[in-house]
C-alpha atoms as one frame of an Amber mdcrd trajectory, in Angstrom:
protein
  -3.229 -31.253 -12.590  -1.007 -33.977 -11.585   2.426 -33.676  -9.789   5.545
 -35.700 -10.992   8.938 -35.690 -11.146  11.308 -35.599 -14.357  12.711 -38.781
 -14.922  15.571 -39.581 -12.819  14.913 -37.617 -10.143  13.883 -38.967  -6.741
  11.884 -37.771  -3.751  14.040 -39.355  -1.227  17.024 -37.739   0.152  19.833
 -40.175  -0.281  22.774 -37.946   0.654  24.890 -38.529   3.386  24.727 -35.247
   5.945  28.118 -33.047   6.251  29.397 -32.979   9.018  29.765 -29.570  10.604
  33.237 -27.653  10.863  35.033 -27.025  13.503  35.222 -22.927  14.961  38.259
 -21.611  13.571  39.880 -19.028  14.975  39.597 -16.722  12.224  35.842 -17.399
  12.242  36.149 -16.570  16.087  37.703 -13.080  14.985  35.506 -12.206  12.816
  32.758 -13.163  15.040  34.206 -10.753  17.890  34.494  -8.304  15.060  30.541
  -8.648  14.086  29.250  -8.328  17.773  31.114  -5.586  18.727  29.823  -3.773
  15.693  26.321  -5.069  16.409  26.481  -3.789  19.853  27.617  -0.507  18.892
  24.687  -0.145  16.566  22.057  -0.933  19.201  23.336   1.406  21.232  23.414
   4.221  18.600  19.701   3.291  18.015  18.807   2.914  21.937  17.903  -0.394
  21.618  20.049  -1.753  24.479  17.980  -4.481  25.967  18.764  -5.948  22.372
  22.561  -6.127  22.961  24.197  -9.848  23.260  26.717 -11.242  25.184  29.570
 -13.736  23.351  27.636 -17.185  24.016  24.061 -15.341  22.928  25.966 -14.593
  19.749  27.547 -17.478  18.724  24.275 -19.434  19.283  22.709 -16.413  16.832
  25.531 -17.132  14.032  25.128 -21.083  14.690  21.182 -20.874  14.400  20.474
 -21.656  18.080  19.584 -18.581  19.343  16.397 -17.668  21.046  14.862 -14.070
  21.864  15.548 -12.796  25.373  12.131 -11.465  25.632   9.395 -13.083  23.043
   6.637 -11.477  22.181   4.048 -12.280  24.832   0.563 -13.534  23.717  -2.399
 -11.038  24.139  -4.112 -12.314  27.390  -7.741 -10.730  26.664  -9.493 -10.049
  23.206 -10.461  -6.735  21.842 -14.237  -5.880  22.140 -15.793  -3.012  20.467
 -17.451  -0.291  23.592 -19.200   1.131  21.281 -18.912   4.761  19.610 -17.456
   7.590  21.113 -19.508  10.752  22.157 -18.385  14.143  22.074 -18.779  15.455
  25.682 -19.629  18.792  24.542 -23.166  19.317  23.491 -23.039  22.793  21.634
 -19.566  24.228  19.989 -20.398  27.889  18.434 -19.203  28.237  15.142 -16.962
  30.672  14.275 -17.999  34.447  12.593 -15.965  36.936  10.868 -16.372  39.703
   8.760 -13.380  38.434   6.467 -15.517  35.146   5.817 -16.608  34.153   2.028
 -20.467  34.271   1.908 -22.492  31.328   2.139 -23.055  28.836  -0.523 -26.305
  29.697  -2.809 -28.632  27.505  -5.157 -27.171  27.491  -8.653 -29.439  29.292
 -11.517 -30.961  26.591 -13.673 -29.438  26.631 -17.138 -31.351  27.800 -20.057
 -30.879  28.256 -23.635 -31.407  31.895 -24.676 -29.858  31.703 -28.294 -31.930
  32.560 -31.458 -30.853  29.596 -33.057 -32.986  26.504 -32.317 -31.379  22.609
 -32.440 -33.582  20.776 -34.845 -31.586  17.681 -34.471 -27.858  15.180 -34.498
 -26.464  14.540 -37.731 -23.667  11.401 -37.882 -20.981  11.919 -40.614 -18.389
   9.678 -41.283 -17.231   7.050 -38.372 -19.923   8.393 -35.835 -19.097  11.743
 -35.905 -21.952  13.406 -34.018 -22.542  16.969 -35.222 -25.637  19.096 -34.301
 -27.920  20.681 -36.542 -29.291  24.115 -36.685 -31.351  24.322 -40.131 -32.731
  22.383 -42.452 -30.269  23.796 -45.167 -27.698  21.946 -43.038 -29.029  18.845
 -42.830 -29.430  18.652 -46.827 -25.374  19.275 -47.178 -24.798  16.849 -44.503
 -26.881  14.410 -46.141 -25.094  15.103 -49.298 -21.315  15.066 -47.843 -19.546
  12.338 -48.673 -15.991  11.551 -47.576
């Protein structure tokens, strides 16, 4: 799939750039305003060393700022030492009366009925239904909707 453009439009920036505004001094205010309250909040959250000073903060609102401290680069790789090893050898379980008994091998299940299943009848839209006698088999046969 190809990429174009509609017609008329243009890849090329032809604008001329704004130039940027002066600081106002109601900008200024509301600045002072915004770092004060930004202060206060890393101090309610103990994050002091993340407090900034007037110049750190108008750099931050102007898009100039950098980090104080930036995150440093990890000087050696992790390597896997292998698994750990409990330093115990033996740890006793523990016994009590109040304990549930242990877990036994289930009974294997057997059919003890008089009736015997001579087969699976299907009815209508593969409904399976089991079969006991041959009398039953006949009326299934028979059954119609």
């Amino acid at each position: 799939m190809t990429m174009h453009l509609e017609r008329g439009l243009t890849t090329l920036n032809t604008r001329k750039r704004k130039t940027k505004k002066k600081d106002t001094k109601a900008d200024i205010q509301r600045w002072q305003k915004e770092l004060c309250d930004y202060n206060k909040k890393m101090r309610q959250c103990h994050a002091h060393n993340m407090q900034m000073t007037w110049d750190e903060y108008v750099d931050y609102v102007k898009g100039r700022y950098k980090p104080k401290n930036p995150p440093t680069a990890i000087k050696e790789p992790w390597h896997y030492s292998g698994p750990s090893v409990r330093q115990t050898e033996h740890v006793p379980s523990l016994n009590s009366k109040d304990s549930f008994t242990t877990a036994t091998k289930r009974k294997p299940m057997e059919y003890t009925g008089e009736r015997r299943l001579l087969g699976i009848a299907t009815m209508h839209k593969s409904n399976l239904v089991p079969v006991f006698s041959e009398d039953e088999a006949v009326e299934l046969a028979q059954m119609r909707r």
